[in-house]
C-alpha positions as CSV (number, residue, x, y, z in Angstrom):
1,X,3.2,-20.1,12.3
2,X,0.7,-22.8,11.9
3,X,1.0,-25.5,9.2
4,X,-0.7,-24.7,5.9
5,X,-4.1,-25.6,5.3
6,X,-5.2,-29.4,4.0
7,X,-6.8,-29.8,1.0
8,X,-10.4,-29.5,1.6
9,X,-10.2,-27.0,4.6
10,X,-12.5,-24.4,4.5
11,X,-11.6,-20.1,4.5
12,X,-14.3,-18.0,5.3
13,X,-15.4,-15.2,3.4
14,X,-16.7,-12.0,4.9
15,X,-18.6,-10.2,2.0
16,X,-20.1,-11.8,-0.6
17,X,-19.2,-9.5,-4.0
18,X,-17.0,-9.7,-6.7
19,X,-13.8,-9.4,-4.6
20,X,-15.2,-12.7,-2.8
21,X,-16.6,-14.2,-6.2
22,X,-12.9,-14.0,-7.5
23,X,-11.1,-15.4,-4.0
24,X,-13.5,-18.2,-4.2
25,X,-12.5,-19.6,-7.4
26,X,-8.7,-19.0,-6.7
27,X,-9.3,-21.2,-3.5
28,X,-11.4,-23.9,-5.4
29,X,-8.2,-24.4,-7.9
30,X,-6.5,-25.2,-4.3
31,X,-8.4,-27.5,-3.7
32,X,-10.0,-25.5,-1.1
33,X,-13.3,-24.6,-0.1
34,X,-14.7,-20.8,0.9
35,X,-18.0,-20.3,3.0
36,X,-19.5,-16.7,2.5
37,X,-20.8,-14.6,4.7
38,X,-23.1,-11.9,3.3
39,X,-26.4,-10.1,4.8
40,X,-27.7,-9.4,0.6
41,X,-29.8,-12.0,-0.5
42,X,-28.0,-14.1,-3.6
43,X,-24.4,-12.7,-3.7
44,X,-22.4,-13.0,-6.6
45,X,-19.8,-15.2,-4.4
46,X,-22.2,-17.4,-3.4
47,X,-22.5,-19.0,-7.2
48,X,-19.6,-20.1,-6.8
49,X,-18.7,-20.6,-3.3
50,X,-19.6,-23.7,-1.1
51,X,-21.4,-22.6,1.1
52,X,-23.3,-19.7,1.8
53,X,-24.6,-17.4,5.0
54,X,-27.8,-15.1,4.6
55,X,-27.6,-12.8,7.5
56,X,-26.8,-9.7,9.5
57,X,-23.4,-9.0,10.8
58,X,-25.2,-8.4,14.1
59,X,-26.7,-11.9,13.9
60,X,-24.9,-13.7,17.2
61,X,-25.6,-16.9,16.4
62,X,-25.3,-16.9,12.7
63,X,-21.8,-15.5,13.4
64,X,-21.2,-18.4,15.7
65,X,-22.1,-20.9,13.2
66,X,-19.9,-19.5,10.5
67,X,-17.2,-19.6,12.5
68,X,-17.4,-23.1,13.6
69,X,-18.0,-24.0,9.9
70,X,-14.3,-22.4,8.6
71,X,-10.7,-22.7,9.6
72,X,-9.4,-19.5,8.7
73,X,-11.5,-15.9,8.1
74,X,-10.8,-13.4,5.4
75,X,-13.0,-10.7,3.9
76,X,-13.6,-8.9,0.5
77,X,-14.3,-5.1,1.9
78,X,-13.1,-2.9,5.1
79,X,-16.2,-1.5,6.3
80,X,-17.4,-4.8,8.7
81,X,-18.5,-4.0,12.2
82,X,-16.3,-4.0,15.2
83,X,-18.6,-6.6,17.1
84,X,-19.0,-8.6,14.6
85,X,-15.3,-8.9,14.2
86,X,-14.8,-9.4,17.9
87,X,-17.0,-11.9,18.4
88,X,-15.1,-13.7,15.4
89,X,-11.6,-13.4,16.1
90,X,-12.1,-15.3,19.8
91,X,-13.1,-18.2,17.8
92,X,-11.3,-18.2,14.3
93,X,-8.1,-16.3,13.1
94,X,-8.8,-13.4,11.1
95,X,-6.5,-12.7,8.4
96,X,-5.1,-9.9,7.5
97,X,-5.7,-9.1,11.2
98,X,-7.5,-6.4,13.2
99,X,-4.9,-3.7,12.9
100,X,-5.1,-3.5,9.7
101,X,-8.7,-2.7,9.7
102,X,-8.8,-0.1,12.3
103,X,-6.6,1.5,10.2
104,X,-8.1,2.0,7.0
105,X,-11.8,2.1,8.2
106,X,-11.1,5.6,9.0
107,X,-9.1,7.9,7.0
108,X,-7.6,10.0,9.7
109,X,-6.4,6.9,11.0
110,X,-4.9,5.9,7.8
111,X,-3.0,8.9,7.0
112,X,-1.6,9.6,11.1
113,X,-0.5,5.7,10.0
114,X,1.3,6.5,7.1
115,X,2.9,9.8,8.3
116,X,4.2,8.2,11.1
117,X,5.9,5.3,8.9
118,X,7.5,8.6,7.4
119,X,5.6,8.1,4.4
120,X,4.7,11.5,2.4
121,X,0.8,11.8,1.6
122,X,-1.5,15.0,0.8
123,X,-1.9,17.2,3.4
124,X,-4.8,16.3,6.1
125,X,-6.7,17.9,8.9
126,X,-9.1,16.4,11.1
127,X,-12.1,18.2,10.8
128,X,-15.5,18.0,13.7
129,X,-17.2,21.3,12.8
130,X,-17.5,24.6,11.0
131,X,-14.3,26.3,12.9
132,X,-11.9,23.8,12.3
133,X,-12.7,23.5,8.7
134,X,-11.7,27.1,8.1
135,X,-8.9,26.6,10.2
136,X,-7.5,24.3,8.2
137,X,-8.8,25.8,4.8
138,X,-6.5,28.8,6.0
139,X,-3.6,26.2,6.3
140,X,-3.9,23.8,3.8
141,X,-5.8,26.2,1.5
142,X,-8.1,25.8,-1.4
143,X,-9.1,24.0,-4.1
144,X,-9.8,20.3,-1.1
145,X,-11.5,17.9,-0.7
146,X,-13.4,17.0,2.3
147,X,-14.2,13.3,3.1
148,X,-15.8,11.2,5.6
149,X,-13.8,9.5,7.7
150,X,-15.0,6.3,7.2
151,X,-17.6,4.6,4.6
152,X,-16.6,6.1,1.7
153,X,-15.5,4.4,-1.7
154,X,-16.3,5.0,-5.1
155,X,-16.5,9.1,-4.6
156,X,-19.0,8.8,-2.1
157,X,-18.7,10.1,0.8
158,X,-16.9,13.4,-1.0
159,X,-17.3,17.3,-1.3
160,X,-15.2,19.1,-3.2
161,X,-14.2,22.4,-1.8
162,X,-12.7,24.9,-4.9
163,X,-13.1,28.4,-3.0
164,X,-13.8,29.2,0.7
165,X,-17.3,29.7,0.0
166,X,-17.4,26.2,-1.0
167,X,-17.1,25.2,2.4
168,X,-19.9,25.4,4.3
169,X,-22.3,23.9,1.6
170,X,-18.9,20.5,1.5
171,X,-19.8,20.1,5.3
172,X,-23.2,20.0,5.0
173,X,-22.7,17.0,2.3
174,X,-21.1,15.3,5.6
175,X,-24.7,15.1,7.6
176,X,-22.7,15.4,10.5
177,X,-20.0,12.6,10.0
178,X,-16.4,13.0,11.4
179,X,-14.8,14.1,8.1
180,X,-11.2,14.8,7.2
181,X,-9.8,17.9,5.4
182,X,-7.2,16.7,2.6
183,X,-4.9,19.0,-0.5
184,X,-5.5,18.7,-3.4
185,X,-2.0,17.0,-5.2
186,X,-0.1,18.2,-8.0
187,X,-0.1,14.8,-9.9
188,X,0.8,13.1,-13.0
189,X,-0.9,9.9,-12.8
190,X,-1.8,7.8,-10.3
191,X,-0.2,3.7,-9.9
192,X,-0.8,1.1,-7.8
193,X,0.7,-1.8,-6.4
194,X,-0.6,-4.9,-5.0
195,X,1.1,-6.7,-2.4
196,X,1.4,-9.5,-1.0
197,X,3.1,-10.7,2.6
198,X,3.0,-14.4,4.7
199,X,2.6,-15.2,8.0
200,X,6.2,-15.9,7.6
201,X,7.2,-12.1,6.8
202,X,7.4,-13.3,2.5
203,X,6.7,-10.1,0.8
204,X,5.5,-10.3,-2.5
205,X,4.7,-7.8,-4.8
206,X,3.2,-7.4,-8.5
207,X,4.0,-4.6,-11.1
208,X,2.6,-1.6,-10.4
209,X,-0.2,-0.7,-12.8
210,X,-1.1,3.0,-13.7
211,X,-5.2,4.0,-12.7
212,X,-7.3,6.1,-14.4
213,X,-10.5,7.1,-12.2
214,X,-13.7,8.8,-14.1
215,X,-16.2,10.3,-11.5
216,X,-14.9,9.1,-8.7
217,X,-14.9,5.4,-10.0
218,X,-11.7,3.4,-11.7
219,X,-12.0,2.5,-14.9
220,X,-8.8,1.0,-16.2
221,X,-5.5,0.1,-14.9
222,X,-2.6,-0.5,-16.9
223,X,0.7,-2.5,-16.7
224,X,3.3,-1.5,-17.0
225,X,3.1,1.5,-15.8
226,X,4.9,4.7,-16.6
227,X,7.3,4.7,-14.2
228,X,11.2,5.1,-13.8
229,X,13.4,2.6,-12.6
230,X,13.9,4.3,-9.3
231,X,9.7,5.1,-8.9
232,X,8.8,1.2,-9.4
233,X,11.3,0.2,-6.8
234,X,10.5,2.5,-4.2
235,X,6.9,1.9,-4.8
236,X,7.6,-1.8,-4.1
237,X,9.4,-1.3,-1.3
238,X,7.2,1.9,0.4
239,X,4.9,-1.0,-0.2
240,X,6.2,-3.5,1.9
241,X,7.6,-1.3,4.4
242,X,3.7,-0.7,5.1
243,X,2.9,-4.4,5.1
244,X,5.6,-5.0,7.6
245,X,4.0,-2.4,10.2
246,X,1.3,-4.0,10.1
247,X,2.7,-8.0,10.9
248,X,0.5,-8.1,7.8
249,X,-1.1,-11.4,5.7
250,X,-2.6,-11.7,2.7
251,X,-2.9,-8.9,-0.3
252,X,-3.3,-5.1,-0.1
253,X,-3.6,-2.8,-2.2
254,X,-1.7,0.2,-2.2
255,X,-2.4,3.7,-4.1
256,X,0.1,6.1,-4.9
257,X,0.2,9.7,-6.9
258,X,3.3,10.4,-9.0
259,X,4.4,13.6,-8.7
260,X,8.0,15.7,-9.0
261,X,8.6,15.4,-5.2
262,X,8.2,11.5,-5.4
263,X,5.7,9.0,-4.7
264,X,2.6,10.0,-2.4
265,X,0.6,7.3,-0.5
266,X,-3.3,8.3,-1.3
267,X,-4.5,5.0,0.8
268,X,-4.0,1.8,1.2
269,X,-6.8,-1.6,0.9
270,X,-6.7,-4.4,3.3
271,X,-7.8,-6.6,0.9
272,X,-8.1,-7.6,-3.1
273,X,-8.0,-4.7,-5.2
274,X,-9.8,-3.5,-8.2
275,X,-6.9,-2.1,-9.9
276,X,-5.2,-6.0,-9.3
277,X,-7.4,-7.5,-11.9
278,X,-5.4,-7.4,-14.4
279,X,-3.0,-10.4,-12.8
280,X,-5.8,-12.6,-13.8
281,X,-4.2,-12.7,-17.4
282,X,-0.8,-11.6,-16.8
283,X,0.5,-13.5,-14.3
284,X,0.5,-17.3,-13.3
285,X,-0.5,-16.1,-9.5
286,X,-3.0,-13.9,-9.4
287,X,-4.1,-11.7,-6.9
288,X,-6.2,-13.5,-5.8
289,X,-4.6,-17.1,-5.5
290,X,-2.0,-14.9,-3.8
291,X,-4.2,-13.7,-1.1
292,X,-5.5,-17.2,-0.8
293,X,-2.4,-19.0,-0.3
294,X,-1.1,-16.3,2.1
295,X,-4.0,-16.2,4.1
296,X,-4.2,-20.4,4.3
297,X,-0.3,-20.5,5.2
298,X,1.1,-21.6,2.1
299,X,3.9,-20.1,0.2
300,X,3.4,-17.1,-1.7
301,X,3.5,-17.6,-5.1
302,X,5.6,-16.2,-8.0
303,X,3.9,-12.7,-9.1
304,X,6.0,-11.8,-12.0
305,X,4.1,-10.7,-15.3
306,X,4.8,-12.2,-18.5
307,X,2.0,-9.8,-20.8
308,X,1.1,-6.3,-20.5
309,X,-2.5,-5.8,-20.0
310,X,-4.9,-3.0,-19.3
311,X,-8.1,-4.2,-17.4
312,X,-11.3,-1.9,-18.1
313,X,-14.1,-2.0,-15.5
314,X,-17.5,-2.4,-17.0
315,X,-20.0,-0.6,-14.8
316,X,-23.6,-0.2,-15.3
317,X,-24.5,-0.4,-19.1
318,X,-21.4,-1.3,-20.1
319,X,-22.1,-4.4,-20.3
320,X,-24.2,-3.6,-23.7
321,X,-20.9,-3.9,-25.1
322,X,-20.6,-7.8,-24.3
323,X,-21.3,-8.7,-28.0
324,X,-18.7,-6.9,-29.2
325,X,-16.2,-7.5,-26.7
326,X,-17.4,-11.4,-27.3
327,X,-15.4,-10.8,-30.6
328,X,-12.1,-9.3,-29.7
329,X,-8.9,-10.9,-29.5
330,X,-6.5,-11.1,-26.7
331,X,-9.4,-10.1,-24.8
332,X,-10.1,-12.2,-21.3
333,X,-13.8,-11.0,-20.0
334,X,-14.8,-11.3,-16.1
335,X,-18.4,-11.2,-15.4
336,X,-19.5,-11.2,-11.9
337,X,-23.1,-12.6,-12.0
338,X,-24.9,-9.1,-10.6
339,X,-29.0,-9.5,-11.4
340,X,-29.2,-6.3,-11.9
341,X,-27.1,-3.3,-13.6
342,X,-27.1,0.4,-12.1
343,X,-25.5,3.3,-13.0
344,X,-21.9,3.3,-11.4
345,X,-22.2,-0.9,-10.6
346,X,-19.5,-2.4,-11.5
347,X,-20.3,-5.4,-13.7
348,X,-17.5,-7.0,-14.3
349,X,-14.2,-6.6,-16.0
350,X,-12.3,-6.7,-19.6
351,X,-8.3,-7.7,-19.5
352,X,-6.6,-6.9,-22.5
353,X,-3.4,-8.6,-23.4
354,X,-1.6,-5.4,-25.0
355,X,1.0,-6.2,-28.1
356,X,3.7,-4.9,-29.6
């Protein structure tokens, strides 16, 4: 393992949202600077990062520069090109590495991953045209869902398929992308847990929070969540059994349906996690001082929670509720600097510490 990075060292930041925003001022509290890379002009990272890349993750010699500008590379999303990343990782380590990636870039990938590990998700079938999605219709049945494999997030990228006649009009919503065939789950809620693993093989790993998704879209996560004794420990440790397959380093986050048979993987993040927010105001580490440290070789730090909280997303006018939210107490508020607010953008985020 190499030594941990100096004070004033330099981790580059593919993606320049509010994942990379929040990474940024973790590592500045390090004493530690971030350079983002980001094709959008005026990211929401680059207020607060040191320095900042305008271009095209096809852009040779922008990539080239960046790299020679930054000791380590992480990124804030999944979905970066393969040559770009190629061209990167022969001149900077990437971390979390490769593997990871090609994993959850394409969710056929993912779930072969996960069954493999002897991990229990919904049931899945690859799906490249018409025939083999009533194929497996007639074996995994009806009401599915029928994804792309890769660049979805946020719902997109999804067809719901409630009866058989539902299916042609689902692939159609695919415009041709490979897509993957998965069950619907009998579930009673949905947790998370966001974990963390060194170069060293540390594993850390927070509380699992419970989600609560609207349209495709989370809007809170709350912690503690309802879980039993037995759930939250086999959540942490399904967790790090998946982190250890992977010679994993930094933070993921992992997503998980509750249901009678036990714990289902639904997928896993290679990165910062929206449902993770919450650690901002109930723990010392956050998640994302945690991914910094483990991705600039320093110990992990101590994720243990000393509130419960429930973080609420604010996405598109939400944020029309900023006055009054001013105003309420035990209430933390994370803007994330967006110019403009759209339907379904998320904003920024609310942390609640919850009493009594």
């Amino acid at each position: 393992m190499s030594d941990p990075l100096p004070q004033g060292a330099t981790i580059g930041i593919l993606g320049g949202g509010q994942l990379g925003r929040m990474l940024s001022v973790a590592a500045s509290r390090l004493g530690l600077r971030c350079h983002i890379f980001e094709p959008g002009e005026a990211p929401p990272a680059g207020q607060v990062a040191d320095a900042v890349t305008t271009a095209a993750y096809d852009d040779r010699a922008a990539l080239e520069a960046f790299a020679a500008s930054v000791d380590v590379i992480t990124y804030e999303f999944e979905n970066i090109p393969t040559e770009a990343l190629d061209l990167l990782q022969a001149l900077k380590p990437i971390r979390p590495g490769r593997e990871a990636l090609r994993v959850s870039q394409d969710r056929l990938t993912e779930k072969t991953f996960l069954t493999d590990l002897g991990l229990r998700t919904a049931p899945f079938a690859d799906i490249t045209d018409a025939d083999s999605l009533m194929q497996a219709l007639e074996i995994i049945g009806a009401p599915a869902i029928l994804k792309t494999r890769r660049f979805g997030y946020d719902g997109k990228g999804q067809a719901r398929i409630l009866k058989l006649e539902d299916a042609g009009p689902a692939l159609e919503e695919m415009r041709g992308a490979p897509a993957i065939l998965e069950g619907f789950v009998e579930f009673s809620h949905e947790v998370s847990v966001i974990a963390a693993r060194s170069a060293d093989g540390a594993v850390a790993c927070f509380d699992p929070g419970e989600n609560v998704h609207r349209e495709g879209i989370l809007r809170t996560t709350t912690v503690p969540a309802r879980l039993t004794t037995a759930q939250r420990t086999d959540a942490v440790l399904l967790a790090a059994k998946i982190l250890n397959a992977l010679n994993y380093v930094g933070v993921m986050g992992v997503e998980l349906f509750v249901t009678p048979q036990g714990l289902l993987v639904n997928e896993i993040a290679p990165r910062v996690h929206n449902s993770g927010h919450w650690t901002q105001n109930g723990c010392t580490i956050d998640q994302f001082e945690q991914h910094i440290r483990a991705v600039a070789n320093w110990p992990l730090g101590d994720g243990s929670r000393y509130a419960d909280v429930q973080m609420e997303n604010l996405i598109g006018d939400d944020l029309d509720k900023l006055p009054d939210l001013s105003h309420e107490a035990d209430t933390a508020i994370h803007l994330y600097g967006k110019a403009e607010v759209k339907a379904g953008r998320k904003m920024g985020h609310v942390n609640r510490i919850v009493r009594g």
